[in-house]
N, C-alpha and C positions, 0 to 999 in steps of 0.2 A: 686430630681428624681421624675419624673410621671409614673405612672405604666401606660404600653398598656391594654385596653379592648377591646378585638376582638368583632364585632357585626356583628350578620349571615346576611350574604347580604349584605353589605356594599357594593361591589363592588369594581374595582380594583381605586387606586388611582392616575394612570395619570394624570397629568398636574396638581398637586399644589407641595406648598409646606409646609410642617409642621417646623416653628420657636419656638423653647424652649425659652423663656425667665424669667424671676423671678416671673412674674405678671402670667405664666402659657403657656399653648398651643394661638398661634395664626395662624391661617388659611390663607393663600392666595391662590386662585383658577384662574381655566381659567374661562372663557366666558362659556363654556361648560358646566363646573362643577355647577356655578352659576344657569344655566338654566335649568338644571337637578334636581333645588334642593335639593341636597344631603345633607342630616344633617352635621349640624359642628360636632358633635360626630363621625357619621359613616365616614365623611372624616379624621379625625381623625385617627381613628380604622384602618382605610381601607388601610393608608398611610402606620400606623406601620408595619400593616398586611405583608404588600407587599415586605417593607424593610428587616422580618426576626427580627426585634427587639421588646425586651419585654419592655423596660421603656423606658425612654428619660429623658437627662439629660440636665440642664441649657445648652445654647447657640447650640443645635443638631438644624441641616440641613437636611432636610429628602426629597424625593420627586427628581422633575425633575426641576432644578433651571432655565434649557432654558427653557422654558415653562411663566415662569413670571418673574416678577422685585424682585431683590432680599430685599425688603422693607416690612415694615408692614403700609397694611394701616392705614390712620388718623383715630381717632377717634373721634375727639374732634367734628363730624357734628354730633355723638350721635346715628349714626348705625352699625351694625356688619358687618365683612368683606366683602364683595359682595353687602351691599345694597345700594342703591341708597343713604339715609344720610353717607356713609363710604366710596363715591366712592369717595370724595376728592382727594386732594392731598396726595400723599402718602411721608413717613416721613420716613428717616433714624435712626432718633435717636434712640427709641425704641430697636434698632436691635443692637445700639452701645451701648446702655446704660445696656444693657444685658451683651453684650462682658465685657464693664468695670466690672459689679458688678461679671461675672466668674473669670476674673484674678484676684479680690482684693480678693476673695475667696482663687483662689490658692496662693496666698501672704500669707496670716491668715497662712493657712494649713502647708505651706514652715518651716512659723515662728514657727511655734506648734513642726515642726518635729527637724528646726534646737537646739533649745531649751532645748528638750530632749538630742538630741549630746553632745550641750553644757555640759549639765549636766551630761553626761555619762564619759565627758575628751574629746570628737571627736572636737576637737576646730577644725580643717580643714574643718572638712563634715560641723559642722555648720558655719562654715564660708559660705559657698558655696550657704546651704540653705538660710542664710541672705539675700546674694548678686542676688539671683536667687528673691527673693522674693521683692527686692529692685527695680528689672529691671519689674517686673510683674506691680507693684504698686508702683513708684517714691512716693505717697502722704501718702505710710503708716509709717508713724512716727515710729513705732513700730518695727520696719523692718531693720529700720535705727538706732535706740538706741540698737537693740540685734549686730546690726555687730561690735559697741563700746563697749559692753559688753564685744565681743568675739576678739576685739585687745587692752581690758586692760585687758584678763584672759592671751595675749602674753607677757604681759608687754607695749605694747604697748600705752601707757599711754595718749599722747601727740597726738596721731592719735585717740583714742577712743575721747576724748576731740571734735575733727573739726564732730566726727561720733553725739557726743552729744550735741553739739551746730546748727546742720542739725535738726534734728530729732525734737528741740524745735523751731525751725522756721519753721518747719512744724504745730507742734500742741506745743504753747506755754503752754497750762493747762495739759502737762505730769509731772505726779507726777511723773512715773517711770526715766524721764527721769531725772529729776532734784537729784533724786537720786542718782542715777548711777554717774552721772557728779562730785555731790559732792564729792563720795565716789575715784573719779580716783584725785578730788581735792585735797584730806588729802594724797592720794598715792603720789603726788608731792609737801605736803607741803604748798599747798594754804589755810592755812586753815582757811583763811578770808573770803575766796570764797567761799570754803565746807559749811562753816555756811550761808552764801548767799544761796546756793541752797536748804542746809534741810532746810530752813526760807521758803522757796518758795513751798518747797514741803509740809510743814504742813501748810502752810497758805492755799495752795489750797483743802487738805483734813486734817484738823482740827486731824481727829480720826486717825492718819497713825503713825503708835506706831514706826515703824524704825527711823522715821524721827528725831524723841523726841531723839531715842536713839541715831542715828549717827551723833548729832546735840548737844547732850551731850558731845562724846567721842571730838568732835573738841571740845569746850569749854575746856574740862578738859589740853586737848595737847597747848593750848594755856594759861592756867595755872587761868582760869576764872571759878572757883569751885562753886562759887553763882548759877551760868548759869549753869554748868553742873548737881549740885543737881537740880535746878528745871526742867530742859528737862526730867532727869531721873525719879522723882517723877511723872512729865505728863506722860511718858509712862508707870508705873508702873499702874498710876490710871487707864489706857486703858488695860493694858495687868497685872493683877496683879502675873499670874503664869510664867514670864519670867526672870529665874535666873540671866542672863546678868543685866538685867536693875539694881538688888540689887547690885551685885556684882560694877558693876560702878560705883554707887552712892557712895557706901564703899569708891572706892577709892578717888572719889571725898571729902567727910567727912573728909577720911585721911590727904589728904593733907591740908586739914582745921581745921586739929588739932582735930576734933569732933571725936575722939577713940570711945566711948559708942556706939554712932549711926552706926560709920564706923563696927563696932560689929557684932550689929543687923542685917546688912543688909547682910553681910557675912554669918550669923548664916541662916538667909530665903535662899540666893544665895544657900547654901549649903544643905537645907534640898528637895528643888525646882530641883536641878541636881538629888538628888538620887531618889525621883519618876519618875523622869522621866525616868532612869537606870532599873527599876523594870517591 
């Protein structure tokens, strides 16, 4: 948001227009305006003034649009708007390039809000916000792995999967996503795959403590205890106050016959839950 600064005398601001874009306020004027030399501040000012509005937010149209082209000029001759190096050709993009970076905005925002839903049990309303946020931004990856998120919290398992296999042809290096995919993998049983994706997902971020551990519990359910103590031991050495990771490891030990050790880790699992309780 840009705040208005009203400037005494400015003058009324017929015939331009004020473009909000990310890079800030840009100016296009008439002939008039031009020849009037009006400060770019006080046309500014003058525009707001006129309008009744205190700030201006990304992508705002302000002004008498019949009056000029709805474009911002070039910039790349290395003058400002009205001068003889800016009077170039003038350029759309700018003007689109704005629009896009508003909507990947309201996509973000959509995500933030459906998220919270999610979290709250509103699996419908965040479904919506997903979808709403998917149709703003096709490119946000993010967007696309929460609507899979929110048709494996339906059970939806098999549909979250085509949601999670989009989302990583979108942006290949999602950790989140390869998570997520894993995790609806062990929910079906793949759990040759599951281990494929937390592989992929701590390969990309080394230090991603879930990864170790839901990358453990596949191991252990496919009955490869070697493999599950050590994912466990790597996330413990990352996260060493998370009772989970003892507690698996135990049972991994267990089924290894290793009693003493399956013990110990039980005994931490267990003193780890009651601070946490306090």
């Amino acid at each position: 948001m840009i705040a208005a600064a009203g400037l005494a005398g400015a003058g009324p601001a017929c015939g331009m227009v004020i473009l909000c874009d990310g890079d800030g306020l840009r100016l296009i004027t008439t002939a008039h305006h031009r020849q009037g030399k009006i400060a770019y501040e006080q046309a500014v000012a003058a525009a707001v003034l006129e309008q009744g509005r205190r700030s201006l937010e990304v992508g705002d149209l302000i002004g008498h649009i019949s009056d000029v082209q709805r474009t911002v000029p070039a910039t790349s001759a290395g003058g400002p708007p009205g001068s003889a190096a800016g009077q170039g050709q003038a350029s759309a993009r700018p003007a689109r390039a704005s629009v896009q970076k508003d909507r990947a905005a309201q996509a973000v925002r959509l995500c933030n809000r459906g998220l919270l839903q999610l979290q709250s049990g509103k699996v419908e309303e965040a479904i919506n916000a997903f979808e709403e946020a998917m149709k703003l931004n096709p490119a946000d990856s993010r967007a696309v792995m929460l609507r899979g998120v929110a048709a494996a919290r339906q059970g939806e398992h098999l549909s979250a999967l085509q949601y999670y296999n989009r989302a990583l042809e979108i942006d290949p290096g999602s950790v989140e996503a390869y998570q997520s995919r894993g995790l609806t993998m062990m929910k079906l049983e793949r759990l040759a795959e599951a281990v494929e994706d937390f592989s992929k997902a701590v390969t990309l971020n080394p230090k991603f403590e879930e990864g170790y551990v839901r990358r453990g519990l596949a191991y252990g359910r496919m009955g490869e205890y070697v493999k599950a103590v050590a994912d466990n031991t790597a996330a413990i050495a990352l996260n060493p106050k998370n009772p989970l990771s003892y507690n698996n490891r135990a049972a991994a030990y267990t089924a290894m016959g290793e009693t003493a050790k399956a013990a110990a880790d039980l005994e931490v699992s267990r003193k780890l839950e009651a601070a946490t309780k306090k």
